[in-house]
N, C-alpha and C positions, 0 to 999 in steps of 0.2 A: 522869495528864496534867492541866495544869491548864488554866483555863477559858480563859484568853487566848489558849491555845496549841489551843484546840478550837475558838474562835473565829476565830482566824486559818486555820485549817485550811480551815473549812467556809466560811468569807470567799473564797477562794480561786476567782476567776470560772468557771475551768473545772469545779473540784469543785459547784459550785453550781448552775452550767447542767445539767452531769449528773443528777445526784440530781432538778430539775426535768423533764427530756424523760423520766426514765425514770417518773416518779411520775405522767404522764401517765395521763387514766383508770382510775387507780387508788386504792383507798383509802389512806391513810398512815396511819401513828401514830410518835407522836414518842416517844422516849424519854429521859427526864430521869434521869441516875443508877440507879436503884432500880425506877422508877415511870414507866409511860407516861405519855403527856396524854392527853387527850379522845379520841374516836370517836362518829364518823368526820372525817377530818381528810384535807386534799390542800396539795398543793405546786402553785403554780400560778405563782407568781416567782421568782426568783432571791432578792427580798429575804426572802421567807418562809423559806427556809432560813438566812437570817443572822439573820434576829430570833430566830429559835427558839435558834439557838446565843447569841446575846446572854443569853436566858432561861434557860438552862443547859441544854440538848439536846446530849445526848450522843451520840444515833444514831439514823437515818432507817430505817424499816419498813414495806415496801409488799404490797399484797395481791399474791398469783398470779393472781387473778380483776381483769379491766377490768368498768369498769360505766358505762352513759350517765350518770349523775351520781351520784356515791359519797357525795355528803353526803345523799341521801335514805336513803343506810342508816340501821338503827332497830337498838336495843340487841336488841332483840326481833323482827326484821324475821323472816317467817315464808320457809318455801322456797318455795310460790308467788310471793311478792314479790321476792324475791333471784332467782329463774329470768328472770322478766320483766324486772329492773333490769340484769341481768348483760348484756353486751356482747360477754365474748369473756372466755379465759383462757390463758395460757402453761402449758405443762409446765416444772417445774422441779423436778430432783430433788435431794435434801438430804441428801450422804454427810456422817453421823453419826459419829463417830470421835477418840478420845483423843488417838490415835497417826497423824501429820501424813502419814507412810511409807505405811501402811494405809490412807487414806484416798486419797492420791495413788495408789497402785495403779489403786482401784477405780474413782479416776473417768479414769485412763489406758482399764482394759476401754470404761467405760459408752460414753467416745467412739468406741473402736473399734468398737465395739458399734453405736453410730449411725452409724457410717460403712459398718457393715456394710449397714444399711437404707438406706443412700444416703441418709440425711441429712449434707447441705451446711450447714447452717445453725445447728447447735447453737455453743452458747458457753460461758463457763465462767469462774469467779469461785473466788477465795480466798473462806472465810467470815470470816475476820481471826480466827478460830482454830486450829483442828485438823481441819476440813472444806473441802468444796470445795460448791458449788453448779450445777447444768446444766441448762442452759434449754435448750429449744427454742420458738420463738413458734407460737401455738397455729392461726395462719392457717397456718400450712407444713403443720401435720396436714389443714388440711381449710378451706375457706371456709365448711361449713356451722358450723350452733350445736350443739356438741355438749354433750352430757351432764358434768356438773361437779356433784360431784368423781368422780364414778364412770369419766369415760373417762381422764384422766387418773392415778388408782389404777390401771387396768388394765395402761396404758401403763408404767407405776414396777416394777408385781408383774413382769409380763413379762419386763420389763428384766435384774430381778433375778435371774429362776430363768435366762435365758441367758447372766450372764456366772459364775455360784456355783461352778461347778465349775474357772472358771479363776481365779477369784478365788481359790477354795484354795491352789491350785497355786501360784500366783504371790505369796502371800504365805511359804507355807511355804519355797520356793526362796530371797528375800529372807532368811525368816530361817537358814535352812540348819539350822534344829533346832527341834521341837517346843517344848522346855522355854525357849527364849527366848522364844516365844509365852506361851507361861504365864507368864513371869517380867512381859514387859512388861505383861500384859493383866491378870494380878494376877487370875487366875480360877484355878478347880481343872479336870483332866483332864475329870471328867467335864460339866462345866460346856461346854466349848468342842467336846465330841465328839458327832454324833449320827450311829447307824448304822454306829457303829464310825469313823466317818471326820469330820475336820475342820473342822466347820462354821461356816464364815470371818463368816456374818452373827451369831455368837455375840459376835462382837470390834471386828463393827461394822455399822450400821445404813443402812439404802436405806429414808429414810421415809416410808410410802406413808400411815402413818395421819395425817400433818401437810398433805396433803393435800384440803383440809377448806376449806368456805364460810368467807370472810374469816380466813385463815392468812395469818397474815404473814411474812414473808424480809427480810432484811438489804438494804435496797438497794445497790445497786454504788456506792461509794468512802464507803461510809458505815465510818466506827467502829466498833469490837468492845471495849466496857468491860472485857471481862476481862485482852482483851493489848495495849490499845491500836494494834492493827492495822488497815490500811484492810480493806473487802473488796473486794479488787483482782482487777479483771474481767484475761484473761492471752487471748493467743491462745492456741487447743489445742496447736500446734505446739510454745511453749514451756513446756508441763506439766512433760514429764520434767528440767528444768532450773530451776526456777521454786528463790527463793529468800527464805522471809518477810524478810526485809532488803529486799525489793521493795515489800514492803505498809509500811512504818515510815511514816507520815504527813509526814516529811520527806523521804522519796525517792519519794514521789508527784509526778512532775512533770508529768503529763500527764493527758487520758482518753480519750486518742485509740482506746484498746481498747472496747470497747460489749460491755456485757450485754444480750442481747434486743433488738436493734437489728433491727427490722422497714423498715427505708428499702430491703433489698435484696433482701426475701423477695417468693418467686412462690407464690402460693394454691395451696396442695394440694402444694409438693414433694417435702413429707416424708411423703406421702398411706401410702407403704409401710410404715412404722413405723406407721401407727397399723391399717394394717388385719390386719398378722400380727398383731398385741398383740391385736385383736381374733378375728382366728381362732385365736390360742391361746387366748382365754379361752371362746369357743365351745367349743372340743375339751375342754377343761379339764374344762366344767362337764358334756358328756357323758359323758366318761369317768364321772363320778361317780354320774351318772345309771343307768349300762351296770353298775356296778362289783358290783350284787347280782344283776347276769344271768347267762345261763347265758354263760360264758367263751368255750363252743366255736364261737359263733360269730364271734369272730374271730379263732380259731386255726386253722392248716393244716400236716398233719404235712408236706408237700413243695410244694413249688411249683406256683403257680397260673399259666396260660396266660393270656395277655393277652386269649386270643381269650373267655376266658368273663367275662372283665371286664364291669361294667353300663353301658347305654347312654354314661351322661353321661361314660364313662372310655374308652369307644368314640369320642365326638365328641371327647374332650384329645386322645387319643393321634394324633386326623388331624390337627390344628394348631390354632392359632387367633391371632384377629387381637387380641382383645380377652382381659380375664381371663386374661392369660399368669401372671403371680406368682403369683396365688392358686392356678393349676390345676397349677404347679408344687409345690407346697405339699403340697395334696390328691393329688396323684399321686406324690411320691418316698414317705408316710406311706401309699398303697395298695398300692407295690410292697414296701416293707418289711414290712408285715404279711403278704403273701402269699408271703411268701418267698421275694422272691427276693435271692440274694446283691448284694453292694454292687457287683462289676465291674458285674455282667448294670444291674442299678439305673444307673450312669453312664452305661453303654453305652446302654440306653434312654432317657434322658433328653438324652441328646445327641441323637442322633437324632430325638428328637421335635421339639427347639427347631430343630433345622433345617428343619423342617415349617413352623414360625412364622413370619405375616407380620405385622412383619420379627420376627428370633428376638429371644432376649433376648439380652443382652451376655452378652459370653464369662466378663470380670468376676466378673458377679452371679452368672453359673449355677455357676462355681466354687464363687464364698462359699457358695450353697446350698447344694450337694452336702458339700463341707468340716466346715457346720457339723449336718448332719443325719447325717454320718458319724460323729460324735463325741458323738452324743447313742446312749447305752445302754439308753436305756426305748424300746419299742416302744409306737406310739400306732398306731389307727387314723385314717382321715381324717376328714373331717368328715362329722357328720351327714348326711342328706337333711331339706329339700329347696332350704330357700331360699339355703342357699351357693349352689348350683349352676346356681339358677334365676339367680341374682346376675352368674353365670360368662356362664351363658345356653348350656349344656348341658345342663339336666335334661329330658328326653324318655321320660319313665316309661314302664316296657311292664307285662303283667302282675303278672312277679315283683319290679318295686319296687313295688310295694301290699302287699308281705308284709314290708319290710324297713325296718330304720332307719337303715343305713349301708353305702355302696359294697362294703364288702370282706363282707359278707353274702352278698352275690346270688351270687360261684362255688358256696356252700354251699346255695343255696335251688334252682339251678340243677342243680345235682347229684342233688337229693331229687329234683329233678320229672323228671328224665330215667330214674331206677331204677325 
């Protein structure tokens, strides 16, 4: 592309205004051909993005982290300094991918995926390559300051292991045959398979480790030097039809679409996604914790009676007004472990939610029940105590001072009755 025609591009009022609102509180870094410019660097005018392109800037590069003033970063800036400088950060995940098919796939699940968690708010960018980008603004997780990069890593992993299994599926179907998989990916069988089965993040990447103090992203209608593509923000709607002849920097005619456009977000609405991501990685790290113990405490050769269930699963199962999601959660992963079958499991859990004041949506409780039906690892629930105290159930009697987790107590309760 040459420079007059990069210069007219990024001349271009609307693409300039963009690239300014979004580079908002944020670090920049310019990229020149080959080589970036200096850091830390912002965009603060419209005319700073045209002089930069007059100088030969080729593409605009903003952090995932907001900060109260981004030119106090230091090459060297320590992580006490960046924690206190730091402002706020977006979630955006960065599907990594050769093949444009496979990468559209996955970021079709991730949104469905967020839509599953009732997020309203996420968006979505071409990378002006072979990837997609997906944001969600990090006030919709939550109005507090949360932990960077750790809470956002957790939110990406999450993500990841919920949609893997259909990701497979939905890739292999596309191709309708393994060895075109192999052909396109240019990888060997055993490269692409683990556990005998088809392990889709072999072929492409959900990058959790780019995630990271001052990582930078492509900003929206910025340039892509390798294919001369914009990175064109899309509504989700139009994904599955989306066509790089959309992104060609001459048929950019507008930006009326927004990446990360915070003018319509309510604090806290996407509060659900960040708190399952969090009680999976709770559970996650218990499991791991439990994994050298003795097993049998949370195994049961037949079905467990609700009536021996512990206090705080005594207080779900009468209702409640508050902590409905999460006791949803810790209560279909209690009845699964205790065995009981998936009707009896629905059938409970419908009736509990009609106990709730008010219940949950008919909606939600489906997608939950749906997607916990289709998960083949049995977990137990969450630890004791402070999920629970969190819930505002935890009401300990004796026999929880002997245990570490709900689905223990029919078993501790049993000992103490023989």
């Amino acid at each position: 592309m040459k420079l007059s025609e990069i210069i007219a591009y990024y001349s271009e009022p609307e693409i300039s205004a963009e690239l300014v609102r979004y580079a908002e509180d944020r670090e920049v870094a310019v990229r020149f051909g080959e080589v970036f410019g200096k850091r830390p660097d912002t965009l603060q005018f419209q005319q700073d993005v045209i002089n930069a392109a007059r100088k030969g800037a080729t593409s605009f590069h903003c952090s995932e982290e907001k900060w109260n003033d981004p030119l106090q970063l230091k090459q060297d800036s320590a992580k006490r300094d960046m924690d206190e400088l730091r402002s706020g950060w977006d979630l955006i995940i960065d599907i990594d991918c050769k093949i444009l098919e496979w990468s559209t796939i996955c970021a079709q699940l991730l949104l469905e995926s967020l839509k599953f968690h009732e997020v309203k708010c996420a968006s979505i960018k071409f990378s002006g390559g072979t990837g997609w980008h997906i944001g969600v603004p990090g006030i919709a997780l939550s109005d507090e300051k949360l932990a960077f990069p750790e809470t956002p890593q957790i939110i990406a992993q999450y993500l990841r292991e919920f949609i893997g299994p259909h990701l497979a599926d939905r890739i292999l179907q596309n191709e309708g045959d393994i060895k075109k998989i192999l052909e396109k990916s240019k990888k060997k069988r055993e490269e692409i398979f683990k556990d005998d089965k088809f392990d889709p993040f072999s072929v492409l990447g959900i990058d959790t480790i780019a995630i990271a103090p001052r990582h930078m992203i492509r900003a929206p209608y910025s340039l892509n030097e390798k294919k001369w593509l914009a990175s064109l923000p899309i509504k989700p709607e139009d994904l599955a039809r989306f066509s790089v002849d959309a992104a060609q920097p001459e048929n950019v005619r507008n930006t009326d679409v927004k990446f990360l456009d915070n003018s319509k977000i309510t604090a806290g609405e996407a509060s659900q996604l960040l708190m399952q991501a969090m009680d999976w990685w709770h559970n996650r790290n218990e499991r791991r914790e439990t994994r050298n113990e003795k097993r049998a405490e949370f195994e049961f050769t037949e079905k467990v009676p609700k009536e021996k269930f512990p206090p705080c699963m005594q207080l779900v199962l009468a209702g409640l007004s508050d902590g409905r999601k999460r006791s949803l959660f810790a209560l279909i992963n209690l009845l699964k472990s205790a065995k009981w079958d998936w009707q009896e499991i629905e059938s409970e859990i419908k009736g509990w939610n009609a106990k709730n004041m008010p219940p949950l949506k008919t909606g939600y409780l489906k997608a939950q029940l749906s997607w916990h039906k289709r998960q083949t690892q049995k977990f137990p629930p969450p630890n004791c105590r402070d999920y629970y105290r969190d819930v505002g159930v935890c009401q300990p009697d004796k026999i929880c001072d002997k245990i570490k987790n709900p689905i223990s107590y029919p078993r501790f309760r049993r000992e103490k009755s023989q």
